[in-house]
C-alpha positions as CSV (number, residue, x, y, z in Angstrom):
1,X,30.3,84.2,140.1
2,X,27.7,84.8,137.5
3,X,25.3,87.6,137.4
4,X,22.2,88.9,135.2
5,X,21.7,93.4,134.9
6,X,18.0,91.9,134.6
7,X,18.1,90.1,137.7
8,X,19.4,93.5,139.7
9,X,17.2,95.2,137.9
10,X,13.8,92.7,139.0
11,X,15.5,91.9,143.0
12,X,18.0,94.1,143.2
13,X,16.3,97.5,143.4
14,X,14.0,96.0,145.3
15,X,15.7,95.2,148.2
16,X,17.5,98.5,148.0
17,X,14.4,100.4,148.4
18,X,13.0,98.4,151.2
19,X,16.2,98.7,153.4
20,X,16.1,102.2,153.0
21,X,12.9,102.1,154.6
22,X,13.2,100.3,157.3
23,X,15.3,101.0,160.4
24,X,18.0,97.3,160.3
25,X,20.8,97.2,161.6
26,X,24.2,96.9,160.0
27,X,24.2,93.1,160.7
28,X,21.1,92.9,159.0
29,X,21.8,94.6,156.1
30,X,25.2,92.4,155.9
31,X,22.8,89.1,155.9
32,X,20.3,90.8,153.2
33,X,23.0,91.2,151.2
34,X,24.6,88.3,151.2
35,X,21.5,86.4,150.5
36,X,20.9,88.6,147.7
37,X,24.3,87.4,146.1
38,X,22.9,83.7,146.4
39,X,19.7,84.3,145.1
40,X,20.9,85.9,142.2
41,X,24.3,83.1,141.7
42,X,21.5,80.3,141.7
43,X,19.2,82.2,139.5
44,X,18.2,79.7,136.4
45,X,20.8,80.7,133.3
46,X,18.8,79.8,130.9
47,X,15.4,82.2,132.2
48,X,17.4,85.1,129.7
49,X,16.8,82.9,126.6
50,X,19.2,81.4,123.8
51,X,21.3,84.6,123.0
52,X,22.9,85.7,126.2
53,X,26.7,86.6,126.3
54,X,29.0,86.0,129.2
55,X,31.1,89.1,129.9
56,X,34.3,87.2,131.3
57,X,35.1,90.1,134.1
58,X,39.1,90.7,135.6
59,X,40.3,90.3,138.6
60,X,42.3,93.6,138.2
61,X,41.6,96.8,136.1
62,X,44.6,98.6,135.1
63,X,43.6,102.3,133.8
64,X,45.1,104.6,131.1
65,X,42.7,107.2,131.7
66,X,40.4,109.1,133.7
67,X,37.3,106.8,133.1
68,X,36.9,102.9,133.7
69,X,35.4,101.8,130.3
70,X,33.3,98.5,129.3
71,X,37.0,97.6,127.4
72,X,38.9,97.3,130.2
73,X,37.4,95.6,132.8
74,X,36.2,92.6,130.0
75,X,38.7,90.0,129.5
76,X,36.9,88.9,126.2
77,X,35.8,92.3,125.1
78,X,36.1,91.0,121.4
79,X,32.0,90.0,121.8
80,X,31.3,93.4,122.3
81,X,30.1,95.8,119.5
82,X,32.6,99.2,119.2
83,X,29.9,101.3,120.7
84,X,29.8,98.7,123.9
85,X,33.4,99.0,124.1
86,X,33.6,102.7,124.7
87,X,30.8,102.7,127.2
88,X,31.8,104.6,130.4
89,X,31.6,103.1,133.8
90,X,32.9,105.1,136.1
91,X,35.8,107.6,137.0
92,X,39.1,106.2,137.0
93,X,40.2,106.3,141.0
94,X,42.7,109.0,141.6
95,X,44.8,107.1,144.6
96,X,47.3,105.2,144.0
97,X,46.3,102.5,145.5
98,X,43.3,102.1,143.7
99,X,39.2,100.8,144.5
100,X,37.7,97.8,145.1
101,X,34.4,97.2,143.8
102,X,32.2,93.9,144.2
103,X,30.5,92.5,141.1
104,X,27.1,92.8,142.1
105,X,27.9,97.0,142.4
106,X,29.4,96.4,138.9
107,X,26.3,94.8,138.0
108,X,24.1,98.0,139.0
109,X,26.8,99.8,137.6
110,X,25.3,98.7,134.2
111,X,22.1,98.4,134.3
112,X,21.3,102.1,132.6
113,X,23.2,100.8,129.4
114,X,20.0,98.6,127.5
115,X,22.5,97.2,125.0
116,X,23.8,95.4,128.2
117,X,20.8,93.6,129.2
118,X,21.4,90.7,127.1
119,X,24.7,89.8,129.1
120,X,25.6,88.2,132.0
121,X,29.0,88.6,134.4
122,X,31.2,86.4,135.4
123,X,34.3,87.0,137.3
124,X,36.0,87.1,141.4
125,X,33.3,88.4,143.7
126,X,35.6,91.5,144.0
127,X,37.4,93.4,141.4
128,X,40.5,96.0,142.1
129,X,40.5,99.2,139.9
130,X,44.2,100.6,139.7
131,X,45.4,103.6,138.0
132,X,48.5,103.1,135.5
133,X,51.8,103.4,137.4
134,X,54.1,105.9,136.0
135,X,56.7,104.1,133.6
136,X,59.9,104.9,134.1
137,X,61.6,108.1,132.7
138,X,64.1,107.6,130.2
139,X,66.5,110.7,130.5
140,X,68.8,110.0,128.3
141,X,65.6,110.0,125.7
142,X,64.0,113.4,127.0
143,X,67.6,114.5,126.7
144,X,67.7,113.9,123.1
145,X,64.1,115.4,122.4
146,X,65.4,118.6,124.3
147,X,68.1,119.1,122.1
148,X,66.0,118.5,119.0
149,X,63.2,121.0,120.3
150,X,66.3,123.3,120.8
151,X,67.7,123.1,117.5
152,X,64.4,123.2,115.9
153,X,63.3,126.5,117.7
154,X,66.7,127.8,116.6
155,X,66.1,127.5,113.3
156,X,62.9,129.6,113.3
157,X,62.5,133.5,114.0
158,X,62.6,134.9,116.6
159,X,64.6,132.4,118.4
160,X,67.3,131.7,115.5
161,X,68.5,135.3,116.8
162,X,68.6,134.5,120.0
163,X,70.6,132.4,122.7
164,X,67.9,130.3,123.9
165,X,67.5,127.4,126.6
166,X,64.2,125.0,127.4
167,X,63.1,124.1,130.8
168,X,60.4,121.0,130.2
169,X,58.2,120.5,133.6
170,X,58.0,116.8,134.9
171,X,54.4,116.3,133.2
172,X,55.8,117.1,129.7
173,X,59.0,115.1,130.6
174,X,56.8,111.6,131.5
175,X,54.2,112.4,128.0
176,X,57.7,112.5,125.9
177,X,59.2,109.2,127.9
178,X,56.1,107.7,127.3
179,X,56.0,107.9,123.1
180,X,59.7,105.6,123.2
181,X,62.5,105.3,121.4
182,X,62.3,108.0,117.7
183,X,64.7,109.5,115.0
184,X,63.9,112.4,114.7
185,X,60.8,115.0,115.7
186,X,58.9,117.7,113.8
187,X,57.5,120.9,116.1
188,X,54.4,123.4,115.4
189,X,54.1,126.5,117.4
190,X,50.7,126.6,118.5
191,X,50.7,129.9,119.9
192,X,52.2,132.3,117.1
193,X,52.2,135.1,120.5
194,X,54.4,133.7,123.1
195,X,58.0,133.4,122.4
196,X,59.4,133.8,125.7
197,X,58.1,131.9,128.8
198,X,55.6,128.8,128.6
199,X,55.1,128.0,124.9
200,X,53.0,125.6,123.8
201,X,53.8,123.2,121.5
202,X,53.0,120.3,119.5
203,X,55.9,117.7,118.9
204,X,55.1,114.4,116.8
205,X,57.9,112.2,116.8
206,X,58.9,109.8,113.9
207,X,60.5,107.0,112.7
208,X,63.3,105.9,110.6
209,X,60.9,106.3,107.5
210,X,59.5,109.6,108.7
211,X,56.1,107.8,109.8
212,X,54.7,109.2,112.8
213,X,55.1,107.1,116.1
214,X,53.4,109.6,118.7
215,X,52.5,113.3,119.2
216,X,51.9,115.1,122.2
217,X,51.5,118.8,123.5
218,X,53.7,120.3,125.9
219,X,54.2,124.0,126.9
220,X,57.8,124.6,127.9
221,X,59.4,127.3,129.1
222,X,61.8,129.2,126.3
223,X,64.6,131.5,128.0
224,X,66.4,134.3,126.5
225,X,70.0,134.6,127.6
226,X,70.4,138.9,127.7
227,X,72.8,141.1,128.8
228,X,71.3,143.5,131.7
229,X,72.9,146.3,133.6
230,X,74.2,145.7,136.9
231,X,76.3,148.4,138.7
232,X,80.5,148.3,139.0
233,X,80.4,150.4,142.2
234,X,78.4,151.1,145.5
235,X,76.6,154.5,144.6
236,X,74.2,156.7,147.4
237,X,70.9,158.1,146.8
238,X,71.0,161.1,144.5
239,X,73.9,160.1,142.6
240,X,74.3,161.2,138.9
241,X,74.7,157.8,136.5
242,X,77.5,157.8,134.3
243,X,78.2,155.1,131.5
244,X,81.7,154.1,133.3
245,X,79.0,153.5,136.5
246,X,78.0,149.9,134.9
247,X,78.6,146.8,133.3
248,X,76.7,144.5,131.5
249,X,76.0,140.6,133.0
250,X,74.3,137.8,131.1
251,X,71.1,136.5,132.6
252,X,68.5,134.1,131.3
253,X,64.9,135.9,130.7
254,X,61.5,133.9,130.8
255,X,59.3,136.9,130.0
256,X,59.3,139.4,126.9
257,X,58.2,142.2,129.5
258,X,61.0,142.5,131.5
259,X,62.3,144.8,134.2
260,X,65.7,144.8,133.3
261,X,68.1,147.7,131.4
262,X,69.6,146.4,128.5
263,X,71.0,149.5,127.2
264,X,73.5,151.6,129.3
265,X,72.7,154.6,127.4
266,X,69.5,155.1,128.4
267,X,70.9,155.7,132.3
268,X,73.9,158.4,131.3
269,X,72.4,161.0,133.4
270,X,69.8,159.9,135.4
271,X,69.8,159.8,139.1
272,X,69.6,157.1,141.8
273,X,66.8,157.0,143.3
274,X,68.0,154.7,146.1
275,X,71.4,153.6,147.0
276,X,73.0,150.8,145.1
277,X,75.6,148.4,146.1
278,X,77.8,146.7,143.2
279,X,76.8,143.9,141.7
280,X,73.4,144.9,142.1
281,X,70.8,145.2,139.1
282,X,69.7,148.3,138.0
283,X,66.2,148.2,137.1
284,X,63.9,151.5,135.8
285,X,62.2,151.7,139.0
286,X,65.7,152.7,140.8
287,X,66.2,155.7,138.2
288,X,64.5,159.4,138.2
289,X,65.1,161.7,135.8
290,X,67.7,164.5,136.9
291,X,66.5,167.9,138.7
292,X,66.3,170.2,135.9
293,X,65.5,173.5,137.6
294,X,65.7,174.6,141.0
295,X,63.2,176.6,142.9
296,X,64.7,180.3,142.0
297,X,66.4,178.9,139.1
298,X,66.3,181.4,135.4
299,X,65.2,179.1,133.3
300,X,64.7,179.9,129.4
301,X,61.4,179.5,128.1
302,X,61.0,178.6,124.4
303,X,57.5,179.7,123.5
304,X,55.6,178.3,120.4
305,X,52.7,179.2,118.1
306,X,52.0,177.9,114.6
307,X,53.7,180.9,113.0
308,X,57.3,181.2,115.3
309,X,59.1,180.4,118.0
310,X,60.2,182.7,120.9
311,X,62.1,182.7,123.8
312,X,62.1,184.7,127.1
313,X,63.7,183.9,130.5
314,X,61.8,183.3,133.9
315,X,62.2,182.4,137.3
316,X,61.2,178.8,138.7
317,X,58.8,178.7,141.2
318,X,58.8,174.8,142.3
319,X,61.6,172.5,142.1
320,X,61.3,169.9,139.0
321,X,62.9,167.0,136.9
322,X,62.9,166.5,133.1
323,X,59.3,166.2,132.1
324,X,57.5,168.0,134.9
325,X,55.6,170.7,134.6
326,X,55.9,173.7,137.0
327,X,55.0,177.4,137.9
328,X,57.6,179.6,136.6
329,X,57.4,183.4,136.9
330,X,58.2,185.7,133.7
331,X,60.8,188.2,134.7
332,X,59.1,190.9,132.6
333,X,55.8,190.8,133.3
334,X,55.7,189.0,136.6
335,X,53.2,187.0,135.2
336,X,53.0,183.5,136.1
337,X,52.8,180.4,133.4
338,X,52.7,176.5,133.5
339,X,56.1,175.1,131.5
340,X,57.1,172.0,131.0
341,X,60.9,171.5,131.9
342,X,62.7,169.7,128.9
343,X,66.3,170.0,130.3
344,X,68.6,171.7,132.8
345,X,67.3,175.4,133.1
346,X,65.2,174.8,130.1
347,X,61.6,174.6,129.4
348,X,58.4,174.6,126.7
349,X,55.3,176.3,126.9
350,X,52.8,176.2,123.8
351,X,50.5,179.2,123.1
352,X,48.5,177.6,120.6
């Protein structure tokens, strides 16, 4: 079927305009249509002069990406200029199945390039727009470019100090499949910030002479494999933390923030602040600092100035743990002050 962007543009419009003014039917509409199409297949070739091109259109489209361009619905796209090529159609259909579009639609499809005008269409009466089909994964490929992204990230700081493991999501694993068989690969950080978590990255994979075969971006996820603190024994609230209380497990860590305890040290003394059962992981939000003084409690008060330190003895008014601040009564003068409790029975006050 062969048809002018001209001729839509002198009948074609027209008869668009005047249905939409007048009340048809859908039968009717059917039977413009239709005789639209003839008119237009019988209209004289040769009324567009000596130097019109015949775009030679598919039957099917196949799509790489998320626009229909002049390039691939032309079977002898060669004719066209680069710019002409490149020229945008329409949005690539996002179901799988696809979109059928008749040629004339196609025609009026291009009628707002100008460079087009010279050219006529010829192809089916229909054409079926289809997006790309995944290609199939190769695992035993993604496989390999996992190891090398591992090796590669292990010879770099921070990770070389590190035990380290990459998780790649199914969108990264079908852009890797899809750049084929490589020797080797070369990887840039593109975000200096992140090294735990999702990364991104660029990968370029080469050749047997080092020349570059593909590149894409992906943003994996790097984990840290850390030793936490997890607890031996069943403990109840209250309970005073001793090193012997825990053990440290391995676990794999996808954030550099964490809300884990690496280091038993930093429990020794500390108290539950719910009860534990073993095997569980301790985490700083289950820990309180230890009741330091008791209300009652003496409690010696080391006093500072800029000259000297001085220390007197007073009696706690309020219960508090290590860090708090509370009333406490001096024993001499029964007057009252604010300390800050630094330890059991101890506390700072500053009289600068």
């Amino acid at each position: 079927m062969n048809i002018h962007p001209a001729d839509i543009g002198r009948t074609g419009r027209l008869a668009v305009f005047e249905l939409k003014q007048l009340p048809v039917s859908a039968e009717t509409v059917v039977k413009l249509l239709l005789g639209l199409s003839l008119l237009l297949a019988f209209w004289p070739a040769d009324s567009h002069g000596a130097s019109t091109r015949t775009l030679d259109i598919k039957k099917k489209i196949i799509v790489r990406s998320q626009q229909v361009k002049l390039e691939d619905v032309v079977s002898n796209y060669d004719i066209l200029t680069e710019k002409e090529r490149v020229l945008v159609i329409m949005d690539a259909p996002t179901a799988r199945e696809g979109k059928t579009v008749t040629i004339v639609q196609l025609a009026y499809m291009l009628q707002k390039f100008p460079e087009l005008m010279d050219a006529e269409l010829d192809g089916p009466r229909s054409i079926t727009i289809e997006p790309e089909k995944d290609a199939p994964i190769d695992n035993q490929h993604v496989a390999r470019a996992k190891s090398e992204i591992i090796n590669h990230l292990k010879s770099t700081d921070p990770w070389r100090e590190w035990k380290i493991d990459v998780l790649i999501n199914t969108e990264d694993v079908k852009k890797i499949s899809s750049v084929g068989d490589f020797i080797t690969l070369k990887v840039i950080n593109l975000d200096r910030t992140a090294m735990l978590g999702s990364v991104s990255l660029r990968v370029a994979f080469l050749d047997a002479k080092e020349q570059k075969i593909g590149e894409v971006e992906i943003a994996p996820v790097i984990l840290r494999e850390v030793n936490i603190a997890i607890m031996r024994e069943s403990f109840s609230t209250g309970h005073l933390i001793e090193k012997e209380d825990l053990k440290l497990s391995p676990i794999w860590m996808g954030q550099e923030k964490n809300n884990y305890i690496v280091n038993t040290d930093d429990c020794c003394g500390k108290e539950l602040a719910k009860k534990m059962a073993a095997g569980e992981i301790l985490r700083p939000a289950d820990l309180l600092d230890p009741v330091c003084a008791k209300r009652g409690d003496l409690v010696k008060i080391d006093c500072k100035s800029k000259n000297m330190m001085v220390s007197t003895m007073g009696k706690a008014l309020q219960a508090g743990r290590k860090g708090d601040a509370i009333k406490v009564e001096n024993i001499t003068s029964k007057k009252v002050f604010t300390v800050q409790l630094t330890g059991e029975r101890a506390g700072f006050i500053g009289l600068d």
